[in-house]
N, C-alpha and C positions, 0 to 999 in steps of 0.2 A: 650831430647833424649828418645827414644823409649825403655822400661825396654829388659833385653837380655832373650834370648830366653827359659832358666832355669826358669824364675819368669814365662814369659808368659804361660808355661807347667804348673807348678804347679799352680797356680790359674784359668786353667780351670779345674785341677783336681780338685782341692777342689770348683769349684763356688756350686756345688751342697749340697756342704756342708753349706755352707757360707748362702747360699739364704734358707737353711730350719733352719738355726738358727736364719739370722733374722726372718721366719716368726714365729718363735717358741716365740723369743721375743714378736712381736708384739699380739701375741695372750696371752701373759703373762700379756696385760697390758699397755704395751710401746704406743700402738695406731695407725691408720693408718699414722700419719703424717710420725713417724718412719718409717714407712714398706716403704713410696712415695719417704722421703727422702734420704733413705741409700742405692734406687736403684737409686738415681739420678735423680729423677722427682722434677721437684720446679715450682713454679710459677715463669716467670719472673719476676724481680725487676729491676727499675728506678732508684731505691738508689744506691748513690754512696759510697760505702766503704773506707775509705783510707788505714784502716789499719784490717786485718783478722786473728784472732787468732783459735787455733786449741790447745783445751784441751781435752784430752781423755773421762779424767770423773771426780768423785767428787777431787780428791784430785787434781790433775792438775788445776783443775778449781781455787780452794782455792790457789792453789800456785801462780796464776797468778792475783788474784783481787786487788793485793796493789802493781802491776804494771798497770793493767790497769786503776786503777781508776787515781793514779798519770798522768799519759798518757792521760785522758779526759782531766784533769785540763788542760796540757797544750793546749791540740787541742781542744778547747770551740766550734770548727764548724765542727768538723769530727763525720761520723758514724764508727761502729766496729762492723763489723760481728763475733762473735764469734759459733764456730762450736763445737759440743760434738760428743760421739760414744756412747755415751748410755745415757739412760733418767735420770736414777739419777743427772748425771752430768747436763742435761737440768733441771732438777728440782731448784739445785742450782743457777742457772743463773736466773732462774723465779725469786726466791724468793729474788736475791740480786734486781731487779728491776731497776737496772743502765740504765739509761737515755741513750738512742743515742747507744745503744747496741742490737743487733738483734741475737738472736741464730736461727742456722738450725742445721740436722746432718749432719756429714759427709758420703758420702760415701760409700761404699765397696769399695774394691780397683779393680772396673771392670775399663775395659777402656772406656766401652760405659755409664757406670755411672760416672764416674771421667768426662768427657770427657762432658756432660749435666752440670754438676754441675759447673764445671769451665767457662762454656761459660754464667753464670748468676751471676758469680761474679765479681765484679766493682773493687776492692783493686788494692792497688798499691803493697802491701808486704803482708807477711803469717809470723806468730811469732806461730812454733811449738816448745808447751811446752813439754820438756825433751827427749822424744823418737820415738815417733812416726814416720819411714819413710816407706811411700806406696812409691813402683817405678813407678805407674801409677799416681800416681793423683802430684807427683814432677815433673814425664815428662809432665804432661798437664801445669802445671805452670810456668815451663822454654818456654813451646810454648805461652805461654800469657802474656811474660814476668813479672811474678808473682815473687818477689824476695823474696827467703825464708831465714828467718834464724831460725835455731834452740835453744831457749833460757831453760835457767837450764838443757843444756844438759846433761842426765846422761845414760849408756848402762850399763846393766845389763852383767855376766859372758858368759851367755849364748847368748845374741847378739852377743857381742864382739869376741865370738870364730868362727861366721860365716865370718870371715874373711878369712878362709882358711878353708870355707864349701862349700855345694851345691851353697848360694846364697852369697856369696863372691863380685863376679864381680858386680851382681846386687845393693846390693848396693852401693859399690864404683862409680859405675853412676849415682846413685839417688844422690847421696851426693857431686856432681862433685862441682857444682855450688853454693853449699847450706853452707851456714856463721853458725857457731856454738859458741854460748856462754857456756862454759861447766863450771858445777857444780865445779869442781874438779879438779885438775891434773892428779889424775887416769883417769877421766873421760875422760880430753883433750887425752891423751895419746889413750886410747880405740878407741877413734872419729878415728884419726891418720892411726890409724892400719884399724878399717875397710872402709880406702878409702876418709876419707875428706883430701880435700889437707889442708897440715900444713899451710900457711898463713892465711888462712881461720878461724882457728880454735882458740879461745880465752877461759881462763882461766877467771872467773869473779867471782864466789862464788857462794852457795846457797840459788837461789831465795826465796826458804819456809822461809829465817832466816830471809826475808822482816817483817815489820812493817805493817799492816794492819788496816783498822777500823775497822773491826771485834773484834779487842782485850779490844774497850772500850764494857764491859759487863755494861748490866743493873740491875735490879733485881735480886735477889737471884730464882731459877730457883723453888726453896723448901723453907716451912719455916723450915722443919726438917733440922738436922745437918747433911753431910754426906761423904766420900770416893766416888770415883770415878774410876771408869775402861773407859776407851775411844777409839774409834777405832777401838774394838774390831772384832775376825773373827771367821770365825768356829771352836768351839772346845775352844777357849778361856772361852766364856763364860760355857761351862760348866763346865772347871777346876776352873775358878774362886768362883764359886758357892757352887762346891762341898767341895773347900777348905775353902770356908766362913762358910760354915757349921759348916764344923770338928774344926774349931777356938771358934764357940758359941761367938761372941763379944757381949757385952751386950750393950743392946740402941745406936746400931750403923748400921746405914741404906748403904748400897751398891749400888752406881748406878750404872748401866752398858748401856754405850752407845755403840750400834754396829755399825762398820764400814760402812754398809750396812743395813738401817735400815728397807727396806722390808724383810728382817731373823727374821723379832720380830715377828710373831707368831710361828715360826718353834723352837725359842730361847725362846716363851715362854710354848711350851709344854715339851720341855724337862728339865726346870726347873721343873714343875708339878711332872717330873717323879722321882725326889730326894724328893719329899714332900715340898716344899717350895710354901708358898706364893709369890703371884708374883701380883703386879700391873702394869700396862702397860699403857706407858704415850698416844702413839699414838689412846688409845681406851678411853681417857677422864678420865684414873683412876688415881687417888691419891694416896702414901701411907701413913700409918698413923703407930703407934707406935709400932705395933705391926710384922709390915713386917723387912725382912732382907735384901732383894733384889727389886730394883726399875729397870724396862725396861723401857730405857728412846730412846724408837724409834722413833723419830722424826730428821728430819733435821734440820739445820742452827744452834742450840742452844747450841754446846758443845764450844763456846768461855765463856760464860754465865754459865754452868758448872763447869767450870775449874774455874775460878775467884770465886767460891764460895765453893769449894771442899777443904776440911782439908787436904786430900795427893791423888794423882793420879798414876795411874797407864796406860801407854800408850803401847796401843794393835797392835797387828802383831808382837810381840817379844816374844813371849812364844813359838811359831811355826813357821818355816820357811819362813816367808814372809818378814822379812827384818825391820819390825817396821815401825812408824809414827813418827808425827813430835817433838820434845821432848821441843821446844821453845815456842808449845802454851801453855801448863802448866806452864814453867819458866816467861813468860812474864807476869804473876801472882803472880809469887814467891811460886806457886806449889809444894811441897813437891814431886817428882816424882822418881818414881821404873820403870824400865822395863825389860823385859827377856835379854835372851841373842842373840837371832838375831835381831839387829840392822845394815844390811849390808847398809840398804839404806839412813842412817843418822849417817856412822861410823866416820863419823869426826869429828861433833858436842858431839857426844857422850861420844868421846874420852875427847875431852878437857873439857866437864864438870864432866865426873868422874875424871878426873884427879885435879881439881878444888873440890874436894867434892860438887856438887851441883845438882845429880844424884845419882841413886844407883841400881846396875844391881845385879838383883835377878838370883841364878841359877835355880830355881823351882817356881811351883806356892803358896806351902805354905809360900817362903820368900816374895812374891810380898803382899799375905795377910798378912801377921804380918807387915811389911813394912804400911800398910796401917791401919790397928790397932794402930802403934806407932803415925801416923799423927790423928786417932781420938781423943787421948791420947793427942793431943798437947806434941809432946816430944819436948825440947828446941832445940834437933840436927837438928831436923827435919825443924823446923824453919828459920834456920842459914842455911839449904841445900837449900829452898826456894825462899829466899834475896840473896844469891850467883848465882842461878841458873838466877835471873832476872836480875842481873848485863850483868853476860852475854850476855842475852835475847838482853840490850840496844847495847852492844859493836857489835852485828850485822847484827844491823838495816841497815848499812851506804851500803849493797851488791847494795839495791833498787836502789838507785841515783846511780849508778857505772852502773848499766843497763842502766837505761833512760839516762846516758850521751852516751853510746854504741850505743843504738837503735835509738837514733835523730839526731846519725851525717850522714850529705848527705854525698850519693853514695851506 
């Protein structure tokens, strides 16, 4: 169905927006493919897709790799297109290197790009992970009968209230048709309210709590001993820093991996400007005994991190953004702190603080002492660890509870 007339207004007001940000991207770096793709130019393909997945970006991505991989195993002769919105996200898909897996971008949500982009893809279904609904590129997909479903679906406060906003109606037509796995019971309930019809809609668990290979770590990432801060965003790392300071730990090294790890030279002058040494891994430096802070801006390596960090500390929770994933550290036995916004993992959260196997810092000097007590080897800390992995196992089983969902015909 053809999006209603409110979306159709509003995205030709903003295309002009829309198309100088991509090209603002693309001039950042992203490269022409980006700039060909996200207008909906592709070279035709031969290949036949069976199944097409749509992750935003990096974390999406990671949420969905210990479902897709399980999924290859079973389909030994199917390709997967998997789609991104931005290049970090394509960067991770490079470097996992998965066989019989093809990334492109996706999109804008034009209709004359949606509208190219769907006529060269082969899939029989679309697996959109957690939020993502364009009303143009869902109506090209009901026309090509493209069967969507939405898996680890989760809406955020402010989707969920466009229910009885400007674009209300619009999505309740994007979502007419569209099968939703939801994260959550909040979450199922949200889907509800802005317009998926309830039969549709299934309760199943948090795809992130999956099992991945990702979590067998190799090597110690350092041969130095050290804490961790992970995921981190803006502003994080400079509190974390400036409160590492004002602590003085002695012979104890701090890494700091950023959420976004093209911020590390932005994240490493502003270190500079507290006086701190700062090595930086993505420029080939080392640190050695004398540093207090390691910038470890690289991709793919914080499973590897975490398996080798005395206590962690998991970033987006000191600032409004709702926090990370609190299971990759635990599936370690991770000694791990986080602030106090955690909206987007408040469930897990809950029942390992309530579990002692977590521990929610109200400020950034308790997250640093927190992480002091893990270089210390404190015995609590340890026992926080081994609890917190217990857990880690008890909710592995969401994975197969998908792939039984997702493989039944019709």
């Amino acid at each position: 169905m053809t999006p209603l007339w409110r979306y159709r207004l509003l995205i030709r007001l903003l295309g002009p927006l829309l198309l100088g940000y991509t090209l603002w991207r693309t001039l950042k770096g992203d490269g022409v493919r980006y700039l060909c793709q996200r207008l909906g130019l592709y070279r035709p393909s031969a290949r036949s897709q069976q199944l097409w997945i749509h992750a935003a970006s990096v974390g999406e991505v990671f949420t969905v790799l210990p479902l897709l991989r399980a999924w290859l195993e079973q389909h030994s002769q199917a390709n997967v297109l998997l789609t991104t919105g931005t290049a970090t996200g394509a960067a991770v898909v490079q470097q996992q290197a998965l066989n019989r897996v093809y990334h492109q971008y996706l999109p804008v949500d034009f209709p004359g790009a949606c509208k190219r982009f769907i006529a060269q893809v082969n899939a029989e279904k679309l697996w959109v992970v957690e939020t993502e609904i364009w009303p143009w590129l869902y109506a090209q997909c009901q026309r090509q009968s493209i069967a969507i479903t939405i898996i680890n679906g989760r809406l955020s406060d402010r989707t969920s209230k466009q229910a009885t906003g400007l674009l209300g109606s619009s999505y309740q037509r994007a979502l007419h048709n569209v099968q939703i796995l939801a994260r959550s019971a909040v979450d199922h309930d949200k889907f509800i309210k802005l317009g998926a019809q309830p039969t549709h809609v299934q309760t199943v668990g948090n795809l992130k709590y999956a099992s991945s290979e990702r979590i067998h770590a190799s090597s110690a990432p350092l041969s130095l001993p050290y804490v961790l801060a992970a995921s981190t965003h803006d502003d994080e790392e400079l509190q974390l820093a400036e409160a590492w300071q004002r602590l003085k730990p002695a012979n104890t090294l701090l890494v700091i991996v950023p959420r976004h790890p093209e911020r590390g030279g932005r994240i490493e002058q502003q270190f500079k400007t507290l006086g701190l040494r700062v090595a930086q891994r993505s420029q080939g430096q080392q640190p050695d005994s004398t540093d207090t802070v390691y910038l470890a801006d690289t991709l793919g390596e914080l499973d590897a991190w975490y398996a080798h960090a005395q206590a962690s500390f998991v970033g987006g929770s000191l600032i409004p953004r709702g926090g990370h994933n609190v299971l990759e550290p635990a599936r370690h036995a991770c000694p791990t702190v986080v602030g106090t916004y955690t909206d987007n993992f408040d469930d897990i959260v809950s029942i390992m603080k309530d579990r002692d196997a977590l521990f929610v810092a109200g400020c950034v000097d308790e997250v640093t002492q927190f992480l002091q007590r893990g270089a210390n080897h404190d015995p609590a800390l340890i026992t926080m660890g081994q609890q917190a992995k217990t857990i880690a196992r008890e909710s592995e089983s969401v994975l197969q509870h998908y792939l039984q969902l997702l493989n039944r015909p019709g």
